[in-house]
C-alpha positions as CSV (number, residue, x, y, z in Angstrom):
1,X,-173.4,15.7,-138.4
2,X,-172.5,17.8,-135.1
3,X,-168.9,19.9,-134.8
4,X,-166.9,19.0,-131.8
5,X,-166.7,22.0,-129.6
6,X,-162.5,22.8,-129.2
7,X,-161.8,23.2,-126.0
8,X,-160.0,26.0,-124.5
9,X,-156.8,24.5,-124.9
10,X,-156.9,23.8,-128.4
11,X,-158.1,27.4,-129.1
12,X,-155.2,28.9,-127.3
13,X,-152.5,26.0,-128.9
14,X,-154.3,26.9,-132.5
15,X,-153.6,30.6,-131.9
16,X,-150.3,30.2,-130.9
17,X,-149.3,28.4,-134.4
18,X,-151.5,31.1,-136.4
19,X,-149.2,33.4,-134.5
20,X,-146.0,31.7,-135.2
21,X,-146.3,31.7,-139.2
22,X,-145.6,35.9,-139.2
23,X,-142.6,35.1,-136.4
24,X,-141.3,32.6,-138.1
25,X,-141.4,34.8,-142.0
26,X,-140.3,37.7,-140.0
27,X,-137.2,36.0,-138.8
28,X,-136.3,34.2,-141.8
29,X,-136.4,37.7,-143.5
30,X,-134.2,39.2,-140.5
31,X,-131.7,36.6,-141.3
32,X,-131.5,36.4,-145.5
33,X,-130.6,39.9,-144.5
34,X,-128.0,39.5,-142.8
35,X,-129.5,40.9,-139.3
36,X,-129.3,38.3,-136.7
37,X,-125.8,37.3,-137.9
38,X,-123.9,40.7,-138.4
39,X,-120.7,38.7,-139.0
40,X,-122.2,36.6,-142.0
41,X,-121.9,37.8,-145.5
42,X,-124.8,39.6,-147.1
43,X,-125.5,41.4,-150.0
44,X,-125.7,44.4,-148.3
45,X,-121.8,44.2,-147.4
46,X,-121.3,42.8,-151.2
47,X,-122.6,46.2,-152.3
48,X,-120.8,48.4,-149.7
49,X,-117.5,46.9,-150.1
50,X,-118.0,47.5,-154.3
51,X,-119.2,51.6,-153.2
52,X,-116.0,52.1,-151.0
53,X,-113.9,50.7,-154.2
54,X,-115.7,52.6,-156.8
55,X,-117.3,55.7,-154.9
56,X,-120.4,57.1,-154.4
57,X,-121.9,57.8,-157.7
58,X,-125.8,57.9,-157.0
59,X,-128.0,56.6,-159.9
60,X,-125.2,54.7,-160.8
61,X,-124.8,50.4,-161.0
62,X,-122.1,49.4,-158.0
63,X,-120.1,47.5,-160.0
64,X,-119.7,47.7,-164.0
65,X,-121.1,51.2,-163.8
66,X,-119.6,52.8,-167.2
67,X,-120.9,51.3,-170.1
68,X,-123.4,51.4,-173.2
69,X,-126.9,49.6,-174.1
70,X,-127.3,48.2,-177.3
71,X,-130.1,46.5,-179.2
72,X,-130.2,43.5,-181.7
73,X,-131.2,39.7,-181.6
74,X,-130.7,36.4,-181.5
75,X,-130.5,34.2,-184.5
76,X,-130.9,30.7,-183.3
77,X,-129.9,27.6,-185.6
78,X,-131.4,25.0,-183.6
79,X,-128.2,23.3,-182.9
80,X,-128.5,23.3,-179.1
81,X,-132.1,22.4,-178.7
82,X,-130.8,18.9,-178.2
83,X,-129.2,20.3,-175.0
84,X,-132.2,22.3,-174.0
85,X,-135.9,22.5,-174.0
86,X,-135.6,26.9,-173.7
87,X,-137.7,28.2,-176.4
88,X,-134.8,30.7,-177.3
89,X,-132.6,27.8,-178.9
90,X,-135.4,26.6,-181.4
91,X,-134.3,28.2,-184.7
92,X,-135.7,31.6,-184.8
93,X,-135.0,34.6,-183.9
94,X,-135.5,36.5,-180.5
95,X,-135.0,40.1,-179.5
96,X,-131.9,41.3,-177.1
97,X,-131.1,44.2,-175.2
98,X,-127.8,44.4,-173.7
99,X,-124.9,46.1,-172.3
100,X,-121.3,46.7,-173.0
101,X,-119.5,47.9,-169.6
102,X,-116.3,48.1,-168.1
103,X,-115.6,46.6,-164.3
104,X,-115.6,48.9,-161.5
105,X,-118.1,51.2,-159.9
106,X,-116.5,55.0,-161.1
107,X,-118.6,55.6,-164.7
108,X,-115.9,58.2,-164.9
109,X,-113.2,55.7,-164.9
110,X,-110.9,55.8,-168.5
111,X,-111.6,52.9,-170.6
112,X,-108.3,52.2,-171.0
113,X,-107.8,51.3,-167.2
114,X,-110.0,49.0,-166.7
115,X,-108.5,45.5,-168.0
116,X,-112.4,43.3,-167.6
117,X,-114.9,44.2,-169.6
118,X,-118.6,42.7,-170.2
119,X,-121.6,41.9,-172.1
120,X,-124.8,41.2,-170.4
121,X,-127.7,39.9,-172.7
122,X,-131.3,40.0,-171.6
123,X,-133.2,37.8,-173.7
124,X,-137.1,38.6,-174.8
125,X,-138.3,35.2,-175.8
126,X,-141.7,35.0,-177.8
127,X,-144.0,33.0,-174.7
128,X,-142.8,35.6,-172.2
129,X,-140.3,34.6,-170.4
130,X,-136.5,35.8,-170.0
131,X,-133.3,35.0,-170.3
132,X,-130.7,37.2,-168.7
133,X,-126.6,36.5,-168.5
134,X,-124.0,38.5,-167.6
135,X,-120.5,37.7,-169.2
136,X,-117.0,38.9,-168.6
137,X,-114.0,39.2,-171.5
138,X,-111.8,36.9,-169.3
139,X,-111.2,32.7,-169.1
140,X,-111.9,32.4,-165.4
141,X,-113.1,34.2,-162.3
142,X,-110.1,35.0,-160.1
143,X,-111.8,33.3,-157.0
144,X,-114.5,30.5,-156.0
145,X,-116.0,31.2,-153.0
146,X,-118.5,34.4,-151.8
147,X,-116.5,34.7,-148.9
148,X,-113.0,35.2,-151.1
149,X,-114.7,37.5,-153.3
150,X,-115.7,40.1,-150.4
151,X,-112.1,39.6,-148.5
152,X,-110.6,40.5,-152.4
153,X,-112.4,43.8,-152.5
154,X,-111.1,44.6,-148.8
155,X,-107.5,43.7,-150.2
156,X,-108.2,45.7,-153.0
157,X,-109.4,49.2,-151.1
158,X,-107.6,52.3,-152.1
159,X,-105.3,53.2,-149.1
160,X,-106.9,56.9,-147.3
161,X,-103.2,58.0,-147.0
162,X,-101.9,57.1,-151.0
163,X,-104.8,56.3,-152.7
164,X,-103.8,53.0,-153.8
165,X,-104.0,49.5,-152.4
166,X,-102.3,48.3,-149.8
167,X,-99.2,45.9,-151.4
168,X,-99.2,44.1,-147.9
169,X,-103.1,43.5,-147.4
170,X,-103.1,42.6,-150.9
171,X,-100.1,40.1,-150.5
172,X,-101.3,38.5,-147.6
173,X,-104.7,37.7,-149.2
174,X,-102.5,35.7,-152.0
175,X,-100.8,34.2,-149.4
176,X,-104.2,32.8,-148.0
177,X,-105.7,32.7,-151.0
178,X,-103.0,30.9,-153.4
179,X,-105.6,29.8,-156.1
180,X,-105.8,33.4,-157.8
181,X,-102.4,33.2,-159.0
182,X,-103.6,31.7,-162.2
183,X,-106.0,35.0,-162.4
184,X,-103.0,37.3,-161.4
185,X,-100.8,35.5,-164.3
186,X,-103.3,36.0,-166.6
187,X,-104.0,39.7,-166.1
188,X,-100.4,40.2,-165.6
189,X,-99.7,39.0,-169.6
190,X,-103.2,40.4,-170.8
191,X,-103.1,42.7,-174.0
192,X,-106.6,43.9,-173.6
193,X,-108.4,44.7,-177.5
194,X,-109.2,47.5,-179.0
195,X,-112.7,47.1,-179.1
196,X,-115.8,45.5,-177.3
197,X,-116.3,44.4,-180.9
198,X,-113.4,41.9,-181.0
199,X,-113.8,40.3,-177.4
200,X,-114.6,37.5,-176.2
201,X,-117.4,36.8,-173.5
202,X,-117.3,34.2,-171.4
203,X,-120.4,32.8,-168.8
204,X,-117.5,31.8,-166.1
205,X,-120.4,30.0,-164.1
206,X,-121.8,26.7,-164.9
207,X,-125.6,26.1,-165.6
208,X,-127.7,23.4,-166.2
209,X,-129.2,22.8,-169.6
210,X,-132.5,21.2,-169.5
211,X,-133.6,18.8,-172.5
212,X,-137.1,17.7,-173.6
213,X,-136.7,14.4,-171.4
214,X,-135.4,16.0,-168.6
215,X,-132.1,15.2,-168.4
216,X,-129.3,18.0,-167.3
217,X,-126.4,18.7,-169.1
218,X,-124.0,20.7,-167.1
219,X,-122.2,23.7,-169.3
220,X,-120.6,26.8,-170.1
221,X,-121.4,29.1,-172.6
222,X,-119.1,32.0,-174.6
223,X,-120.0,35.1,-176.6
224,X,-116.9,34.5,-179.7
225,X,-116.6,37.6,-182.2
226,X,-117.1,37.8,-185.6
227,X,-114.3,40.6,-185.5
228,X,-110.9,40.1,-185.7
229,X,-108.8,41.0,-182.3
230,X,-106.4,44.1,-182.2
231,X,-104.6,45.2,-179.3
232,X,-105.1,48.5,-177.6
233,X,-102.9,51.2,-179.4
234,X,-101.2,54.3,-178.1
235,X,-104.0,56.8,-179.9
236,X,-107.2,54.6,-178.3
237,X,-105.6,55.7,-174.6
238,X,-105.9,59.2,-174.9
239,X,-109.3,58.9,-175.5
240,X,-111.0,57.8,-172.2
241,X,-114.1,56.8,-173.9
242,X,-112.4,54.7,-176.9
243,X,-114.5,51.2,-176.6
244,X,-118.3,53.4,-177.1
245,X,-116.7,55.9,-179.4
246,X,-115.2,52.9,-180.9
247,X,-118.5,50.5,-181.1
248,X,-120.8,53.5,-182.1
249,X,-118.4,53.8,-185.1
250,X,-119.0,50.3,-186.1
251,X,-122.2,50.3,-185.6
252,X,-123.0,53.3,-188.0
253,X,-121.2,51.0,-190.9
254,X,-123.2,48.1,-189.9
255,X,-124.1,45.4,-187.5
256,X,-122.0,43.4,-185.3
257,X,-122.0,39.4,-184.8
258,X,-120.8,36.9,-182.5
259,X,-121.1,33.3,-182.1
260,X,-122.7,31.6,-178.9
261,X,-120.5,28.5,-178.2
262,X,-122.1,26.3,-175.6
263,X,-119.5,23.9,-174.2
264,X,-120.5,20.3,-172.5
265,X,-118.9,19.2,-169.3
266,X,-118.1,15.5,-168.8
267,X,-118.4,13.6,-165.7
268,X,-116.0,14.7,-163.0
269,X,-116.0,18.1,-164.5
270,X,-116.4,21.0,-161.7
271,X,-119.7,23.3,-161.7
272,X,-119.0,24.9,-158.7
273,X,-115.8,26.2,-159.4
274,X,-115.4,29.3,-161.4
275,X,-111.7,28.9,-161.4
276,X,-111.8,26.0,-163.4
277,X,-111.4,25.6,-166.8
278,X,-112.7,22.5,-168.4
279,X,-110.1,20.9,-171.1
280,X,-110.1,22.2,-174.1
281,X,-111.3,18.7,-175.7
282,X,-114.9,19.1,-174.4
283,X,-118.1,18.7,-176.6
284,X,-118.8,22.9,-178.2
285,X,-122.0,23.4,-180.0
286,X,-122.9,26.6,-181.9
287,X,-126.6,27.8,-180.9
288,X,-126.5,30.9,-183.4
289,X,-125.4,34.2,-183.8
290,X,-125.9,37.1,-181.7
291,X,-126.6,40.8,-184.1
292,X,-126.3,43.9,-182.9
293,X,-127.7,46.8,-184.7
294,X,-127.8,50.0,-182.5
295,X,-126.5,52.0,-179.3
296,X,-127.4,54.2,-177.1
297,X,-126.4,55.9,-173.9
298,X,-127.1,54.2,-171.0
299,X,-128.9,56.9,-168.5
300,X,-132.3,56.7,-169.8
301,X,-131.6,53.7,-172.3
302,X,-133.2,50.9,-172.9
303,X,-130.7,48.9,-170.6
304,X,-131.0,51.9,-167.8
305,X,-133.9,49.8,-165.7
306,X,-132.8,45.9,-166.6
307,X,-131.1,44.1,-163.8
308,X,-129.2,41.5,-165.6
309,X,-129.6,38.6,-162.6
310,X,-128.0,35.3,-164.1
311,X,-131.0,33.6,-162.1
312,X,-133.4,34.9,-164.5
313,X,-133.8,32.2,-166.3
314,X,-136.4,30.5,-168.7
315,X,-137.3,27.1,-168.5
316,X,-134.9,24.6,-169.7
317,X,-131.7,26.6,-168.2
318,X,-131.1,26.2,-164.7
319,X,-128.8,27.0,-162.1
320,X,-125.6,24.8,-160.9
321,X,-124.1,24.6,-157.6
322,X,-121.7,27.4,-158.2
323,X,-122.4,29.5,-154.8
324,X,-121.6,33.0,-156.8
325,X,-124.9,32.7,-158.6
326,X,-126.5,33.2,-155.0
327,X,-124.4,36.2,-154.3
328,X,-124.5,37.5,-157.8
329,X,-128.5,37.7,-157.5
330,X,-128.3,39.0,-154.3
331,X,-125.8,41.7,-154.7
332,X,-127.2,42.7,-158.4
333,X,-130.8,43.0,-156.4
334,X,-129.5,45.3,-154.2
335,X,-127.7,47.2,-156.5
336,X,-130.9,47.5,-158.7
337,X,-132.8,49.1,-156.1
338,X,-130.6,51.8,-154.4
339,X,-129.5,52.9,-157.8
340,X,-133.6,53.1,-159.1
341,X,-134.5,54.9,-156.0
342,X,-131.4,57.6,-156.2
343,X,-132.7,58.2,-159.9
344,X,-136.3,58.6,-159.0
345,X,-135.0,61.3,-156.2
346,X,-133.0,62.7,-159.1
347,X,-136.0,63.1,-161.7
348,X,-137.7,64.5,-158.6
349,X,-135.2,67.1,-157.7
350,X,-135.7,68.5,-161.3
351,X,-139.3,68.9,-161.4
């Protein structure tokens, strides 16, 4: 059998193409960051936007930068492997490391101050794969779209001249924006608790759970304490560091438990809309019980070097349509590696 000789032609139209692969991975790079459309939303203006809000604390996350690790498991019953395939809901029990933090990018900031407060979980199941979520101690997210987060933050900036936000720019971003009144009520009436310990964490995002046949089922899921609620006193606000002073306390007498309620949607329910709630008369199944045993600081802790991306995800959990799990990744990428390399610098600086 004889090869065709190409002919100069081909040769040059064959180069061309080979040529075209690195141009074409080089642009597509250019634009997922945000470079050959300055005025699109990136990750890189997701992160800026939390720094002006917070500061510049170096080392430090961008957003929920004060908080605590801690170390337990998960104690699966079984009672959601009908919903999912994921290893980590076959009865059994799988290590966690997590993270207790309060919102906002000062780790300076009083506890007391901050009304949101989180948990994120990163789940070590036994064939290797992982399981991270980040939750928030409030029923909804104050906004559905990217695009309405970011203008938020702007809204939100401290004023250079009075140090506070701007009651106009934040007024007229209601204005447009009319669907975070529900948010604003809520906070407005909020007693926050005296404790991480008694709070309620809530996914906020939909995901999809996978089960052995394939089929999706679209949910929610919520972190429910074992401990009873108790608002904030008068004494907890003098101490700026009340909720670890508080949970290091508890965890000295013993370890601490919550629930993991999955919830079901129903057809017609919304995925993509964080704003959402889904009635209260929807499908809940309790997976197990979450136990944690210790804490520790978090500079140099076992939570120090864990970015907990909600797209980490094993098989049988998947992502919905909600477009914040995008800019969640995104923006928690970016976080991870400017605060890594300013702590590498530091070490460095103190050799």
């Amino acid at each position: 059998m004889t090869n065709t000789p190409f002919t100069t032609g081909q040769i040059i139209a064959r180069l061309a193409v080979i040529a075209l692969i690195p141009l074409v991975l080089i642009v597509l790079f250019l634009w997922g960051g945000g470079w050959l459309t300055p005025q699109r939303l990136s990750a890189d203006k997701l992160v800026n936007v939390l720094q002006q809000a917070g500061g510049e604390h170096p080392g430090y996350r961008r957003n929920h930068a004060k908080g605590l690790c801690v170390i337990g498991s998960f104690i699966s019953n079984g009672n959601a492997s009908t919903l999912s395939r994921a290893s980590v809901f076959a009865a059994g029990e799988t290590p966690v490391t997590g993270r207790f933090a309060i919102a906002g990018g000062n780790p300076a900031a009083p506890d007391y101050a901050v009304p949101v407060r989180s948990m994120a979980l990163a789940f070590q199941l036994a064939n290797g794969e992982q399981w991270r979520t980040g939750m928030n101690a409030m029923p909804f997210f104050p906004v559905s779209t990217v695009e309405q987060f970011y203008e938020l933050q702007v809204a939100s900036l401290p004023d250079a001249a009075t140090g506070k936000p701007n009651a106009d720019k934040f007024t007229a971003f209601v204005q447009k924006n009319p669907e975070i009144k529900p948010f604003l009520a809520w906070a407005k009436q909020n007693v926050p608790s005296s404790s991480w310990a008694s709070d309620r964490f809530n996914s906020l995002n939909a995901f999809r759970f996978m089960d052995k046949s394939g089929m999706a089922h679209l949910v929610r899921w919520s972190m429910v304490p074992h401990t009873d609620y108790r608002p904030i006193s008068a004494e907890e606000k003098k101490d700026k560091d009340f909720l670890q002073t508080d949970l290091k306390q508890r965890l000295a007498q013993g370890p601490l438990k919550w629930d993991l309620l999955v919830t079901v949607a129903q057809p017609g329910d919304d995925g993509s809309n964080a704003t959402k709630i889904w009635p209260a008369d929807r499908q809940t199944v309790n997976a197990g019980t979450l136990v944690l045993t210790h804490a520790t600081e978090q500079q140099n802790g076992p939570c120090n070097d864990i970015n907990y991306d909600p797209l980490i995800l094993p098989d049988g959990i998947a992502a919905s349509d909600d477009p914040l799990l995008n800019a969640r990744s995104a923006a928690y990428a970016k976080s991870y590696n400017a605060r890594t390399r300013e702590q590498s610098a530091q070490a460095g600086a103190h050799l």
